[in-house]
N, C-alpha and C positions, 0 to 999 in steps of 0.2 A: 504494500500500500504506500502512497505518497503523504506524508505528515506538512502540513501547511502551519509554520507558526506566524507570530507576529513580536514584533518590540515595539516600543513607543517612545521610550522616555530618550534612548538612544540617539533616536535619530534628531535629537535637538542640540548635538554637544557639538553641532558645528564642525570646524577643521579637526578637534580632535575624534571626530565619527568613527574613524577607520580605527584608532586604536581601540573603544569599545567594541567594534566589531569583531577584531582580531580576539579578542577575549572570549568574546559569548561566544564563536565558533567554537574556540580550543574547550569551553567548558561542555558545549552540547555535546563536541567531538567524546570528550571525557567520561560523561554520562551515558554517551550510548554503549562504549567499550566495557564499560562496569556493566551494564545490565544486558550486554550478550545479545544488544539488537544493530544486525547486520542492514546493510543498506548500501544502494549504488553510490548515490551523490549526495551533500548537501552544499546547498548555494543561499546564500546572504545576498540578498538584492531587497533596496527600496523599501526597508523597514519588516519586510518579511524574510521567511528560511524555509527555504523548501528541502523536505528529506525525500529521494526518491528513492522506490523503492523498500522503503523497511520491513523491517521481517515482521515487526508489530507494532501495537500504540507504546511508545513509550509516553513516562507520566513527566511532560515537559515542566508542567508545573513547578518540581524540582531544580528549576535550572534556573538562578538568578536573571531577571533581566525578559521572559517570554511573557507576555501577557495572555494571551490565547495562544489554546492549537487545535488542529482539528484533523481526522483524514481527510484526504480529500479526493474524487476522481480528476485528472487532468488531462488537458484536450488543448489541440490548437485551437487558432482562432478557426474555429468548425460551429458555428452555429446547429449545425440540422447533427452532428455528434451530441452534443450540450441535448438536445431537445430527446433524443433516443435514450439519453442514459437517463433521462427523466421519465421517461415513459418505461423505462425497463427496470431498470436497481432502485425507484421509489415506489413503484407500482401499490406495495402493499402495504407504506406507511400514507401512502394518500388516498388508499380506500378507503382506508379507516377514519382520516382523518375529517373532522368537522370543521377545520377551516386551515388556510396554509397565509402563506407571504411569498416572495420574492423581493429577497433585497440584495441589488446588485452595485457594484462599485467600476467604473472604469476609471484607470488610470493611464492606461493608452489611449492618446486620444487619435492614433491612429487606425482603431478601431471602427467600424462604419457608423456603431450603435452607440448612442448617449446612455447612458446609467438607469435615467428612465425609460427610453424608449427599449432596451434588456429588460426591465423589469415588465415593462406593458405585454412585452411578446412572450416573453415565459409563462408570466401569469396567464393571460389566456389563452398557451397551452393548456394548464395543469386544470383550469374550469373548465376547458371545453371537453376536454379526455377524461375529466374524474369527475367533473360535476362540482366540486368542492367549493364553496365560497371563500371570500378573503377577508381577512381581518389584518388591517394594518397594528392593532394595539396589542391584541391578544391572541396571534395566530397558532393553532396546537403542532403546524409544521410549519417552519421557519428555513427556505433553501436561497441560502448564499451562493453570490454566482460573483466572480472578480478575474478582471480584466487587466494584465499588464506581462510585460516582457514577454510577449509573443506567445502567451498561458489563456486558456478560461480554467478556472478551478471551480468545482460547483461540492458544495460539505452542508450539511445537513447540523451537526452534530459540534460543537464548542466547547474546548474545556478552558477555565481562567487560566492565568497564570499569576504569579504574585509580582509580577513587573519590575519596576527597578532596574537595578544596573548586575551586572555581572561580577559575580567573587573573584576580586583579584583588581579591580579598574580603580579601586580608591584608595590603597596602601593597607599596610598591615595595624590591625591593632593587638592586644592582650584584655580578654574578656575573663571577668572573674565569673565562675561557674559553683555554682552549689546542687542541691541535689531539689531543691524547692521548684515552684513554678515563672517564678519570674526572670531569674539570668538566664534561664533556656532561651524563652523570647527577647529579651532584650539584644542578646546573642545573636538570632536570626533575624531581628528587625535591621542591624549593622551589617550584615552579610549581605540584605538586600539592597543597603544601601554600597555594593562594592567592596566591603571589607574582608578582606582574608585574615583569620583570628586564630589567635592562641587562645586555648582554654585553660586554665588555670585554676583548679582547686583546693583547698584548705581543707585537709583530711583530718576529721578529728578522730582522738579514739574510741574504736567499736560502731565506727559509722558504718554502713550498709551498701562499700564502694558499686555493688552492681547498679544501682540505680543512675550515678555517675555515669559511669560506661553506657551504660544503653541510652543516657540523653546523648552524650559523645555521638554513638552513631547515629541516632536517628538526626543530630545535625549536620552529619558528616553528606548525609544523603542529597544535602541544599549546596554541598559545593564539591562535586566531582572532579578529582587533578588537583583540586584546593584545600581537602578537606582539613579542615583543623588540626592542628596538634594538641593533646592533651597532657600539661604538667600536674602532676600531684606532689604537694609538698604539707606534709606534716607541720600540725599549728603547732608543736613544738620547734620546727627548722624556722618559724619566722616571729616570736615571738621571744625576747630577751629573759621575762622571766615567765614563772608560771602562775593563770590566773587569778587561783587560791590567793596568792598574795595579796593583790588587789580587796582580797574580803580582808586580811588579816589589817592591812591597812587603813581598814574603814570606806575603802574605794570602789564597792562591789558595784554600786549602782553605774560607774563606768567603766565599765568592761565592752561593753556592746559597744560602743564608740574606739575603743580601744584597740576592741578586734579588727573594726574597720579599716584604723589607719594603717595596721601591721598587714595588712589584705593588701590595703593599696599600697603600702611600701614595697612587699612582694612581687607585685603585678610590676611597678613599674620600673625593677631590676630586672626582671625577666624583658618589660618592653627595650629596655635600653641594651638589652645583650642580644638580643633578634633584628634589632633597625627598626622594632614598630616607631606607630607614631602618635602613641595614644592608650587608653585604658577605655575600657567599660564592665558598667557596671547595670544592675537590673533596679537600682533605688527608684522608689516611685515615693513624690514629695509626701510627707506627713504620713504614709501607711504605716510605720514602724517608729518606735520611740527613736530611733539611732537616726531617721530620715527626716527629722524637721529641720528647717533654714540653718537653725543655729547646729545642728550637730553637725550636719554636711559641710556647712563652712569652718568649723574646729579641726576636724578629722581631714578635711581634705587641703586645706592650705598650704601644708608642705609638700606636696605633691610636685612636681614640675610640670610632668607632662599632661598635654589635658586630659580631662573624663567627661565621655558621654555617657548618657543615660536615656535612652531612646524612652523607659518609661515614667518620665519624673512628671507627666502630668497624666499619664495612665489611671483611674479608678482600677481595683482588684478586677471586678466584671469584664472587664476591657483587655486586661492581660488573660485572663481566663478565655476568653474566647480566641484571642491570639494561638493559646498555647493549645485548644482543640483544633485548631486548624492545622497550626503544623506537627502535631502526634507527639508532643512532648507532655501534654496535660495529666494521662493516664499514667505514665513513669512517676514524673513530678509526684503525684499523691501516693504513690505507695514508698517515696523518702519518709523516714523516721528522725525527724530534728530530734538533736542528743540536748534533754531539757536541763543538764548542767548546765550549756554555757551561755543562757540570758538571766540574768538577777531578775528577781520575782518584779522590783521598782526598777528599773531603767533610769535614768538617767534623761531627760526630751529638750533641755535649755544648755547645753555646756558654754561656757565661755569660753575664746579661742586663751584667754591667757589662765585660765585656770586647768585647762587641755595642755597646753605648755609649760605645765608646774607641774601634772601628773607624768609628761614622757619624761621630764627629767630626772624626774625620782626614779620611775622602771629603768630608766639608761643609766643612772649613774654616774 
């Protein structure tokens, strides 16, 4: 079968086009060698990718950067071909059907036919031969018909894609990953924007590493030839002392702050030892005592390099539905937070110089 995708946001970057382009090839190239589906050719022209020949659907979706795909049948410019393979391979979804559309696109305009006047001739084809009425709002079959580079493509059938730019077009970052539901997405919302990521985990003791792994892969699956790397390092490798102390100190209620900064300390030695160019993180404003204004800016200040947080004006509902769509949510909820390491009172006001009194004491 021939696969018909599309890109959108791409085709807006201007003189640098060709190098998105050059990427979302190597990555689709990527993806289809992983999942063992053969094919003749594929061509990148004029914001579409034609795969000819594939051995099946693959699930484009997956691929940074496609917005739609769909199979597709492909014909020259052969009008009375187009009109057969409608009378022949939809014959028995337009029986059935209670009403259809024709929605055609030309973008050859050396075509004979205007976009609407394709549309006027197909459709009454398909009502004069099936009987079927049309509904432009609410049609139960919907046949796309597109006209360009010496192609008719006629697909029935559209799957989304998650759009955006291609893993690898926007530089490297180091993403901190937990076993919870929000770095997973935060994670993939930055991959879609371009970024090729290290993961980065804070292993506590008797945590439940398989949940870790299996979000690793299922985001591994969003960037083929890209896929993430995963570091684990034990909260004892990055924390000076241990956080009992902090109680003996009288200090318990910041700790959750505390972990943070030695997270992002972490992350952003590993970013500076890779060439990243950046951190992320899954904080969404106010959801947690550690994530209001003043704690974000205590905990983060010493940092150098920047941090994004693709969810910091995210509601929980919002990341939840995120995380159903890309198949991290089901993992996510079977992690078991280890409930030693948040003080029953948290800590939700720190001051950056009272933040700076306590690393001094743990550093000594």
């Amino acid at each position: 079968m021939d696969i018909l995708a599309k890109y959108v946001e791409i085709i807006l970057k201007g003189k640098n086009r060709g190098v998105f382009e050059r990427i979302l090839r190597q990555n689709i190239e990527a993806f289809l060698a992983h999942e063992l589906i053969s094919y003749d050719r594929l061509i990148l022209n004029g914001g579409r990718v034609l795969i000819e020949n594939a051995s099946r659907l693959p699930e484009l979706h997956k691929v940074m950067g496609i917005d739609f795909y769909s199979p597709v049948a492909t014909f020259g410019y052969d009008l009375e071909a187009v009109e057969n393979y409608i009378r022949s391979a939809l014959v028995a979804r337009l029986r059935r059907a209670k009403s259809f559309r024709i929605t055609a696109k030309r973008s050859d305009r050396s075509f004979p036919l205007t976009s609407m006047e394709l549309q006027k001739r197909l459709g009454a084809l398909v009502h004069d031969e099936f009987g079927v009425p049309v509904s432009l709002k609410h049609p139960e079959v919907e046949i796309f018909v597109e006209v360009a580079n010496g192609r008719i493509w006629v697909y029935t059938d559209a799957y989304r894609g998650f759009g955006g730019l291609p893993v690898g077009s926007s530089g490297k970052l180091v993403a901190l990953l937990s076993g919870g539901i929000d770095s997973p997405v935060a994670s993939f919302l930055m991959m879609r924007r371009g970024a090729e990521l290290i993961l980065l985990h804070i292993e506590i003791e008797g945590e439940d590493m398989s949940v870790v792994h299996r979000i690793h892969k299922k985001l591994s699956e969003y960037a083929r030839g890209r896929e993430p790397e995963l570091i684990i390092l034990k909260r004892q490798e990055i924390w000076p002392i241990e956080p009992s102390i902090l109680r003996e100190w009288g200090l318990e209620r910041y700790t959750c702050v505390v972990c943070k900064h030695y997270m992002l300390k972490a992350a952003e030695k590993i970013a500076f030892d890779y060439g990243a160019d950046g951190i992320v993180t899954g904080d969404s404003l106010g959801q947690v005592a550690s994530q209001t204004l003043e704690n974000l800016r205590a905990y983060r200040r010493s940092i150098e390099l920047p941090i994004y947080s693709p969810l910091i004006g995210f509601n929980k509902t919002e990341t939840i539905e995120w995380a159903r769509r890309i198949g991290t949510y089901d993992i996510s909820i079977s992690h078991k937070e280890m409930p030693q390491c948040a003080p029953k009172r948290p800590v939700t006001r720190v001051s950056p110089d009272k933040f700076d009194e306590i690393l001094r004491r743990i550093e000594g």
